[in-house]
C-alpha positions in Angstrom: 3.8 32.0 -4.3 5.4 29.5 -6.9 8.0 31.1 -8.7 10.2 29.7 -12.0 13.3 28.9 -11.0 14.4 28.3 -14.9 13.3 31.2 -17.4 11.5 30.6 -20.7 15.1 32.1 -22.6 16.9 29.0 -20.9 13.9 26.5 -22.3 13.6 28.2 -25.6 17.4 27.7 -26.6 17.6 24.3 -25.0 14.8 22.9 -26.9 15.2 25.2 -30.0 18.5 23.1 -30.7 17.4 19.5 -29.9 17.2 17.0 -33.0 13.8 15.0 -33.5 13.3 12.1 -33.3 13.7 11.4 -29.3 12.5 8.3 -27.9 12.7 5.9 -24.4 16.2 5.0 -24.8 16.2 1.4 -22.9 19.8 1.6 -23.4 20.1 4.3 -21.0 19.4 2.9 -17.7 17.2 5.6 -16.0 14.8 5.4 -18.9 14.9 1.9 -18.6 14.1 1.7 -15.0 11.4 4.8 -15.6 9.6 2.5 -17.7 10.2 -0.8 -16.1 8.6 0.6 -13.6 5.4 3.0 -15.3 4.2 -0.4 -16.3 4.7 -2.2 -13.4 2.4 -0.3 -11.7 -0.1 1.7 -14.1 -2.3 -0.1 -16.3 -2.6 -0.4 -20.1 -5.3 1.6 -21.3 -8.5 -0.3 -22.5 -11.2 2.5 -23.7 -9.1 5.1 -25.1 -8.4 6.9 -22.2 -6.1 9.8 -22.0 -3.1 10.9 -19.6 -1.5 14.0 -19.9 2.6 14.8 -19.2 3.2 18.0 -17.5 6.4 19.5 -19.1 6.0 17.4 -21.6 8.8 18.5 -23.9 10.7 16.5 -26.3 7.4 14.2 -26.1 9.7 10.7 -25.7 7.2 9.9 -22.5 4.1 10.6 -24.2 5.1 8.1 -27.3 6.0 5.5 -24.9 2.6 5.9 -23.1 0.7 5.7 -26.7 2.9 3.3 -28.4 3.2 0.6 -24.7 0.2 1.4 -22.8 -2.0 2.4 -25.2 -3.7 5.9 -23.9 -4.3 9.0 -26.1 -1.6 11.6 -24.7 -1.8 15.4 -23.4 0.9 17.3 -23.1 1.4 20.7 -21.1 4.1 23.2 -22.5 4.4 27.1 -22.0 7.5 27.5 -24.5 6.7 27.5 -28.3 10.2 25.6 -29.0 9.0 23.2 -26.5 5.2 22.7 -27.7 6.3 22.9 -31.5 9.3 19.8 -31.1 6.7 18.1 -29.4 4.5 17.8 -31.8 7.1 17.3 -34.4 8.3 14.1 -32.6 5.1 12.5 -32.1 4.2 12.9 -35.7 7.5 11.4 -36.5 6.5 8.3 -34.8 3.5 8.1 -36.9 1.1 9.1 -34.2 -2.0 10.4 -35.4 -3.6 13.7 -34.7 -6.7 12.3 -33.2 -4.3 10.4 -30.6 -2.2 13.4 -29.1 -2.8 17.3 -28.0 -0.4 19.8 -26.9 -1.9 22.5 -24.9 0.4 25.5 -24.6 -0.3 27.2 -21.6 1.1 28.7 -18.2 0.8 25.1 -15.5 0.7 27.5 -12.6 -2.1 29.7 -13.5 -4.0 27.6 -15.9 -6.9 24.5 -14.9 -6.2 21.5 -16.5 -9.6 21.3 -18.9 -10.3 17.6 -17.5 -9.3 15.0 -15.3 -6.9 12.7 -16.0 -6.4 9.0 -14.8 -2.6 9.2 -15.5 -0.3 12.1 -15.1 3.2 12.5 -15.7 5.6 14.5 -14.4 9.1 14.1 -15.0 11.9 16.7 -14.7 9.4 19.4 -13.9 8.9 20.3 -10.3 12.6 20.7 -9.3 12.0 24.1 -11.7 9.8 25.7 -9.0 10.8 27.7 -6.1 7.8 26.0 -3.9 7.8 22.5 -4.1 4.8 21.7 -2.3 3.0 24.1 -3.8 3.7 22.9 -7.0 3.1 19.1 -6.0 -0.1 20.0 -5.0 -1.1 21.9 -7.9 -0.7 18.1 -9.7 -3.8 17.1 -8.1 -6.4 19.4 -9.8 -5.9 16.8 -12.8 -6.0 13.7 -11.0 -9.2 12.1 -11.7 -10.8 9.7 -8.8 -8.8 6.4 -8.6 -6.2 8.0 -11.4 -2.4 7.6 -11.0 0.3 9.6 -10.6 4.5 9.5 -12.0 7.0 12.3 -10.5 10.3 12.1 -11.4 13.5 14.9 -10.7 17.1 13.9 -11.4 19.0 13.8 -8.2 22.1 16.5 -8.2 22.3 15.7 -4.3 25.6 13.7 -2.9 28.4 13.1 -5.5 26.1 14.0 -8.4 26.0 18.0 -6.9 30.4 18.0 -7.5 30.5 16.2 -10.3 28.1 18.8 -12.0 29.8 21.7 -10.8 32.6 21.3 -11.9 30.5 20.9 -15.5 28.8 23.6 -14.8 31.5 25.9 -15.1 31.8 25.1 -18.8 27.9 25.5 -19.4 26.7 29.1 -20.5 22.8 28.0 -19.1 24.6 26.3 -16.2 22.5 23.4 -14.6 22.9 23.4 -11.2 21.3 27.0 -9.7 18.1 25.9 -12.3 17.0 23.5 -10.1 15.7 23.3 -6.8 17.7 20.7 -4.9 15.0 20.3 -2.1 12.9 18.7 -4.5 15.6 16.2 -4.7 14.6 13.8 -1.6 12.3 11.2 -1.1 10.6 12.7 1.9 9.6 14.8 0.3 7.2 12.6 -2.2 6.1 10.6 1.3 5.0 12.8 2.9 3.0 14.2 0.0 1.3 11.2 -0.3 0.3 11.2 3.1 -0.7 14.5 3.5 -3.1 14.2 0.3 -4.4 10.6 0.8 -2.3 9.1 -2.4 -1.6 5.3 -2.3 2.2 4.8 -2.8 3.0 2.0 -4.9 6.7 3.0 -5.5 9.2 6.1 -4.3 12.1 5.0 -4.7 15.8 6.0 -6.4 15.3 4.5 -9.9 18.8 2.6 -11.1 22.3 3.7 -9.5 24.8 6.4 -10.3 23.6 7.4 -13.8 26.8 9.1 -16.3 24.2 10.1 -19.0 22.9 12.6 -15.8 26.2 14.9 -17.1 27.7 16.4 -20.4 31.1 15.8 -19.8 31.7 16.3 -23.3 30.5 20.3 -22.5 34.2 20.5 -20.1 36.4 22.1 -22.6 40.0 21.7 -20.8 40.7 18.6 -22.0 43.1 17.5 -19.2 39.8 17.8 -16.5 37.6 16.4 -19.1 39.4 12.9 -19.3 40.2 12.9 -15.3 35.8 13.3 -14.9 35.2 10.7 -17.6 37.6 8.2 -15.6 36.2 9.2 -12.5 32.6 9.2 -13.9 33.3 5.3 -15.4 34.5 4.4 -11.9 31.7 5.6 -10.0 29.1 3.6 -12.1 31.3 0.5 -12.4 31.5 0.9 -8.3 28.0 2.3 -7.4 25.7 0.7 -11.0 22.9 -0.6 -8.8 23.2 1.4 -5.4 20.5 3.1 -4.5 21.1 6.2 -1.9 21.1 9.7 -2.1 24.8 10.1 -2.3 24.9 8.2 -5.7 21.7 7.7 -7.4 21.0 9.6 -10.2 17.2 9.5 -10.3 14.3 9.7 -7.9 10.5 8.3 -8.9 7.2 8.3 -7.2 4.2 6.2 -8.9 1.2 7.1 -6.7 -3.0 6.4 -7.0 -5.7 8.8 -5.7 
């Protein structure tokens, strides 16, 4: 049985205080290398077609697929917060109404309506007690030849210290929200395997990623300046390694 590891309360205040507009921040390099590498491997959309981001809250993905590949965009969201800044950042990119939907619903228990040939997934499946489970569940979408982006921060390695010790400043701490299993590459192989899905990139995306932790949430100031310094040396040291023990980010782009 797939079970929430996050509760609605945590999503409702988390998105209820987020300010509009968010975008792909190619600043920041795990958005960068997210969407280096979406459009390496999945194709601009020629007829209008649709793809559809699962968790698709604050809606930053589903601009960049509408605005840089060109699809109509779907996304999935079970909180209101969630499903109402959505909607409120795509129209404040100018996006019309006939280009995006946001269908409220529970993932786990509701069909997707159609089938997509692109789905997104970022930042959602490490929520879920049952990660295969939930993988699978991915497929119902997937229309024949269709493609498919997973992505889950990794708090393995350094990145599992370095956020405890943040999480003990967080009221909705980070750390026991997420499902650290997900959190390995082996995991996406031998999904792909098992379901007959062309891999055409599981990988770690950038190196040790800062902009993974709010430092600025560590209220004794003494700590918060040692983690900063510590945090600056480990991406000066580790910027483009790409291992378990320091990457911040794992992605899989896959094709039925």
């Amino acid at each position: 049985m797939i079970m929430e590891i996050t509760d609605k309360e945590f999503w409702a205040d988390y998105w209820g205080n987020i300010k509009i507009p968010i975008l792909v921040d190619y600043g920041l390099k795990n958005d960068r290398i997210i969407a280096e590498t979406i459009k390496k491997y999945v194709p601009v959309a020629t007829r209008g077609e649709w793809a559809i981001e699962v968790g698709c809250a604050p809606g930053k993905w589903l601009i960049f697929l509408n605005k840089e590949l060109q699809y109509k965009v779907a996304g999935f969201e079970y909180v209101e917060a969630a499903a109402e800044k959505t909607v409120e950042n795509l129209l404040s990119q100018s996006i019309k109404k006939d280009q995006f939907k946001v269908v409220k619903g529970d993932f786990i228990r509701d069909a997707m309506e159609e089938k997509y040939p692109l789905i997104l997934s970022l930042g959602f499946i490490e929520h879920f007690t049952d990660v295969d489970a939930i993988l699978l569940k991915h497929l119902e979408g997937m229309a024949e030849g269709g493609y498919l982006v997973l992505g889950v921060p990794n708090f393995r390695g350094v990145n599992f210290y370095i956020q405890r010790i943040v999480d003990r400043f967080l009221e909705h701490k980070m750390l026991p929200n997420h499902n650290l299993k997900a959190m390995d590459l082996s995991k996406f192989e031998e999904f792909a395997r098992a379901h007959q899905l062309t891999p055409l990139f599981i990988g770690y995306a950038g190196g040790f990623e800062r902009g993974l932790f709010d430092l600025n949430a560590i209220t004794n100031v003494p700590l918060r300046i040692i983690m900063k310094v510590v945090v600056r040396i480990l991406c000066f040291l580790f910027n483009n390694t790409r291992n378990s023990f320091f990457n911040g980010y794992i992605l899989a782009v896959m094709r039925k």
